[in-house]
BAFI-3210 file (N, C-alpha, C; in Angstrom, 3 decimals, decimal comma, padded with zeros to 6 digits):
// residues 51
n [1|2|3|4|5|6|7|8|9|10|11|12|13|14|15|16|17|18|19|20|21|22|23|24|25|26|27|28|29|30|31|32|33|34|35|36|37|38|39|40|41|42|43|44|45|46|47|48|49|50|51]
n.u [-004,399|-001,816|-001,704|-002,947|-001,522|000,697|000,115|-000,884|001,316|002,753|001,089|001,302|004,276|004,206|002,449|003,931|006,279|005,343|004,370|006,712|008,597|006,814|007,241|010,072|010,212|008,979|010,188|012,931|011,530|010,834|013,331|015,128|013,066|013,700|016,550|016,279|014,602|016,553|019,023|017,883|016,683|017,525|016,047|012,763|011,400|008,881|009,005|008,265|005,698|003,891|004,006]
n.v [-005,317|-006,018|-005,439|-007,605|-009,581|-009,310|-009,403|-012,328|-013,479|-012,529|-014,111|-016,601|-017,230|-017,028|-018,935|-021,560|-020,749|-021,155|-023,862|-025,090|-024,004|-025,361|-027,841|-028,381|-027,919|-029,842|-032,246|-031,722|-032,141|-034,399|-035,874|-035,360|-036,419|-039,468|-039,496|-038,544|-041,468|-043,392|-043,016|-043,419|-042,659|-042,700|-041,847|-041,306|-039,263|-037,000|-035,570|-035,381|-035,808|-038,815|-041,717]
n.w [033,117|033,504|036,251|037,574|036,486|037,987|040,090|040,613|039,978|042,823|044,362|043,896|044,322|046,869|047,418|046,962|048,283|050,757|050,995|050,396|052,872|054,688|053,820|054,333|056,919|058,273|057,316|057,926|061,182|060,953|060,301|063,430|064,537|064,261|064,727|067,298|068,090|067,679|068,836|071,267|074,120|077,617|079,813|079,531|077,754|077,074|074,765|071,970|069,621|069,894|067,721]
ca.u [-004,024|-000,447|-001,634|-003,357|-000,249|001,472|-000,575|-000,542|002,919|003,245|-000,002|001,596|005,152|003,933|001,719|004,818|007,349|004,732|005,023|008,735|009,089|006,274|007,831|011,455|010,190|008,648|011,170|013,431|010,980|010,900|014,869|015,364|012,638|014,406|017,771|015,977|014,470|017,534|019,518|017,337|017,055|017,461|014,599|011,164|011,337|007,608|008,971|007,864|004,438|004,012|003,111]
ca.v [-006,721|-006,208|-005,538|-008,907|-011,190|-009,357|-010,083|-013,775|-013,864|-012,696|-015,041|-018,142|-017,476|-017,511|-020,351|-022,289|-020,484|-021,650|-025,424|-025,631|-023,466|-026,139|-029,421|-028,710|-027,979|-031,320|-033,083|-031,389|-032,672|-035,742|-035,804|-035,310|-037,243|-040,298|-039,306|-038,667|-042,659|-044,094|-042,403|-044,160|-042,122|-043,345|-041,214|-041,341|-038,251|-037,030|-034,034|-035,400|-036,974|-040,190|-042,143]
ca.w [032,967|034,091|038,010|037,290|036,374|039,353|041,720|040,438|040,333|044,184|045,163|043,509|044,993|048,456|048,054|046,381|049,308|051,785|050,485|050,387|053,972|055,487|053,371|054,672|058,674|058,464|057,078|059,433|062,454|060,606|060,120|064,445|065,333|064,014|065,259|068,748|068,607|067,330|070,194|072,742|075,700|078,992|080,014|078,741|077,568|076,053|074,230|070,885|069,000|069,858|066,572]
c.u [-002,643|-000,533|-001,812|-002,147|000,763|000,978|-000,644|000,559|003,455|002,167|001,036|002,987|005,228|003,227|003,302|006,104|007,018|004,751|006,438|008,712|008,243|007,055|009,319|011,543|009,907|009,331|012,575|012,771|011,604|012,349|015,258|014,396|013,569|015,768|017,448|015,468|015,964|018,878|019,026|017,601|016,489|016,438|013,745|010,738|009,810|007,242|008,097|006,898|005,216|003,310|002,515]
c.v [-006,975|-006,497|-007,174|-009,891|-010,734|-009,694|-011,400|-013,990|-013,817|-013,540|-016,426|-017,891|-017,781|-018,381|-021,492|-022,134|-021,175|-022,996|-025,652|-024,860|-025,475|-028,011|-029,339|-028,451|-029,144|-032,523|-032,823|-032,189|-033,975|-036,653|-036,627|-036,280|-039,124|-040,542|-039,255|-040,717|-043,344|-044,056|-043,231|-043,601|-043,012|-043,043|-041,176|-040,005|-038,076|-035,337|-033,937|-036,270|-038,246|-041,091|-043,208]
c.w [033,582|035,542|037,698|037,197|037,499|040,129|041,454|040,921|041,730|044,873|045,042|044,283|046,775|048,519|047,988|047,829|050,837|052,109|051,008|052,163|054,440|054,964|054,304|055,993|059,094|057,612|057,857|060,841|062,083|061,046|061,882|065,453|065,513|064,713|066,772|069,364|068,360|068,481|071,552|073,855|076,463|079,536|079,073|078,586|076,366|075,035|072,428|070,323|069,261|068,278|066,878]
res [x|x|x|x|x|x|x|x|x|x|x|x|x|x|x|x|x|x|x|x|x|x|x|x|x|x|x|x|x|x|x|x|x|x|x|x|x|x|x|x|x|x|x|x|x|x|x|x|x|x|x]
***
């Protein structure tokens, strides 16, 4: 029963580490995309999703 709540315990931290890594890259993108329109390039630059 013990393996059992370890192996939980390292399943659930990587789902949970996996969340927070993927929430704070895309709020990062999110973050620069903004700062890249707000900037207004001179060039039509098509480095990033168009929404």
């Amino acid at each position: 029963m013990l393996f059992f709540d370890i192996l939980l315990g390292i399943v659930s931290t990587a789902i949970v580490g996996a969340i927070t890594i993927a929430v704070l890259w895309f709020s990062v993108y999110i973050a620069l995309d903004i700062i890249s329109r707000l900037k207004k390039y001179k060039k039509d630059d098509d480095w990033r999703i168009k929404f």
